[in-house]
C-alpha positions in Angstrom: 104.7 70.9 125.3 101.8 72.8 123.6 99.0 73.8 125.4 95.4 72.3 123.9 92.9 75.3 123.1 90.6 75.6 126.3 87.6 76.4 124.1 86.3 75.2 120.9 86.9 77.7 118.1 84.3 76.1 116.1 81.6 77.0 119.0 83.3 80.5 119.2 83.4 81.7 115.3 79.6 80.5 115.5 78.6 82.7 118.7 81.2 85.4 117.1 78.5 85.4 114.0 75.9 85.3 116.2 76.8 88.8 117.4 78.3 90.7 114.5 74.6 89.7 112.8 72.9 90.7 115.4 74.6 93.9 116.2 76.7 94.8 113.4 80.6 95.2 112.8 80.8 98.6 114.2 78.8 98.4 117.0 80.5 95.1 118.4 83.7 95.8 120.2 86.8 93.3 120.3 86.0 93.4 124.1 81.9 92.4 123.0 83.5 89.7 121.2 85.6 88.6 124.6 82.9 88.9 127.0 79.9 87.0 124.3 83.0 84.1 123.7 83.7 83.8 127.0 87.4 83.5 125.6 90.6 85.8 126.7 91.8 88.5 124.1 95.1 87.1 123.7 93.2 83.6 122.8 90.5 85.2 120.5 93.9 87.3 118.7 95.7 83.9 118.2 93.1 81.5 117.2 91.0 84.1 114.7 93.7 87.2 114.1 91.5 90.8 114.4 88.3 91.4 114.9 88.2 92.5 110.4 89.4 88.7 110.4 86.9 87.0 112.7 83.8 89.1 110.9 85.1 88.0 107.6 85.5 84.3 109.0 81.8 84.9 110.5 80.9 85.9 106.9 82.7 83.1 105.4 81.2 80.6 107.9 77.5 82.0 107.2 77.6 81.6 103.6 78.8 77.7 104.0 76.3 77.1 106.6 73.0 79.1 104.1 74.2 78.5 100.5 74.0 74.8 100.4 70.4 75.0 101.1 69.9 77.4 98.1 71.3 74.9 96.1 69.1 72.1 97.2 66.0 73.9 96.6 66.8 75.4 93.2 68.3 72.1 91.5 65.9 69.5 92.0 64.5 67.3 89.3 61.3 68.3 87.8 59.7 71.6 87.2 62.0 74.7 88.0 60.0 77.6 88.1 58.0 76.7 91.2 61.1 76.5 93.0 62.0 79.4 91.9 58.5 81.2 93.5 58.8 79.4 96.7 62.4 80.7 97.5 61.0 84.2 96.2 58.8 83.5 98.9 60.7 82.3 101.2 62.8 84.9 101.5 59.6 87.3 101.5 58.2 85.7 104.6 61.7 85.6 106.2 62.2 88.9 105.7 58.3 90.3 107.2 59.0 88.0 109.6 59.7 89.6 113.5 63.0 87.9 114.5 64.3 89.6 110.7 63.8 92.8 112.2 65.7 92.0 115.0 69.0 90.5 112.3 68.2 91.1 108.9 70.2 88.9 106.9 73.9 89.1 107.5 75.0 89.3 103.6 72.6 92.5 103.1 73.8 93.9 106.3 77.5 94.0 105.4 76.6 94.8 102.2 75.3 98.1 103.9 77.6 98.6 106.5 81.1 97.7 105.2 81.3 96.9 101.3 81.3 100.3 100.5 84.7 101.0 102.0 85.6 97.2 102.9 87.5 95.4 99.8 87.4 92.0 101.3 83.9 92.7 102.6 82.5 93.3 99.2 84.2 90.2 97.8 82.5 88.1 100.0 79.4 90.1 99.7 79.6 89.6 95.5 80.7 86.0 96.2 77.3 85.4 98.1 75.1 87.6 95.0 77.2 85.7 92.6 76.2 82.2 93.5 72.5 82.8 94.2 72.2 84.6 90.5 74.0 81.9 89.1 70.9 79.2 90.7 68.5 81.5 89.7 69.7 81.6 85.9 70.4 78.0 86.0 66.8 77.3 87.2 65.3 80.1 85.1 66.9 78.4 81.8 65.8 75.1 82.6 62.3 76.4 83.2 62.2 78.1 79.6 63.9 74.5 78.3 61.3 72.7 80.2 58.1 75.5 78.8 57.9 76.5 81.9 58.7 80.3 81.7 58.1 81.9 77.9 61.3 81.4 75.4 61.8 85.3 74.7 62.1 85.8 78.4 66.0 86.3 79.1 66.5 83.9 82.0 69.7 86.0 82.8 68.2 89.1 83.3 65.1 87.6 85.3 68.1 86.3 87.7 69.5 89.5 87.9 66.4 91.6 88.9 65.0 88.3 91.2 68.5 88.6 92.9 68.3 92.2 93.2 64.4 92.1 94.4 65.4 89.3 97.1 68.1 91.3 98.8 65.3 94.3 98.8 63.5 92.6 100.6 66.1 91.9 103.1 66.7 95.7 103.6 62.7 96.6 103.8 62.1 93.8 106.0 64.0 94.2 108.5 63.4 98.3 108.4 59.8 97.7 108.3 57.2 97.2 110.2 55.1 96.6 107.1 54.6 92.7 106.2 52.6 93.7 103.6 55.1 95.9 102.0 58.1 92.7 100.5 55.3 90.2 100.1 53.5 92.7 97.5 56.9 93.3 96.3 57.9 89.9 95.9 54.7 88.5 94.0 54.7 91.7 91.6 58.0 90.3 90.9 56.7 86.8 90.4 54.3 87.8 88.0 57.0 88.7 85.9 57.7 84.7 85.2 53.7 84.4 84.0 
């Protein structure tokens, strides 16, 4: 007879992304993993495979659990491009914000730390920059449809550098002690879509 999991690995991949945010892949240990889960090594190796594995289920679990809202806020009937400024915004206060000191946000981090040398890493990474360029052009176009934003503006290339601006400001904010410093950033960047 098979013996029932002791723990619930839904509760466990959560804490597990929990600590690789907050400390990174390097810097958390397979036994920082077993002591944070509360889980036995053998039971963390069988349920999630290696630690590469449980940081890229982390990552996988982080971008179903934040994309979603992206999605909300960028598709909803009416005008587009004041979405558009209040995510800009969002993610400006987010990121002067103390606790993103603390984590940063977890796409920018591994973008930093492993995507360089990290194959699977990166996919995920581009995955994550993929989809929120591709709401950003799809609300940028519907704001030129709607007369929103100017028709020579290229709603492609406004998506590009907004995505590019946005995950700036990650990396600033949570370097920074500065508040000042993305929210400037991010309404130079706004002014862009006058």
């Amino acid at each position: 007879m098979a013996r029932t999991k002791e723990f619930d690995p839904d509760a466990a991949l959560q804490a597990a992304l929990e600590l690789f945010w907050r400390r990174g892949y390097e810097a958390t240990s397979m036994s920082d993993l077993v002591e944070h889960l509360g889980i036995g090594r053998a039971s963390l190796y069988a349920t999630f495979g290696s630690k590469h594995e449980l940081y890229l289920k982390a990552l996988d679990r982080y971008g179903q659990t934040h994309d979603p809202d992206l999605l909300r806020e960028l598709s909803q009937p009416g005008p587009a491009l004041p979405a558009v400024r209040a995510l800009v915004r969002r993610f400006a206060d987010e990121a002067a914000s103390d606790e993103s000191r603390l984590t940063g946000c977890f796409v920018a981090n591994t973008a930093a730390e492993l995507a360089p040398h990290d194959p699977a890493a990166a996919r995920r990474v581009e995955q994550s920059w993929n989809h929120l360029e591709t709401l950003l052009h799809s609300a940028l176009v519907r704001a030129r449809t709607q007369g929103e934003l100017a028709a020579d503006r290229d709603p492609l290339a406004l998506a590009r550098m907004l995505l590019v601006l946005m995950q700036g400001l990650r990396v600033v904010g949570k370097a920074s002690t500065d508040p000042a410093r993305v929210r400037v950033a991010a309404e130079q960047a706004l002014a862009l879509l006058d």
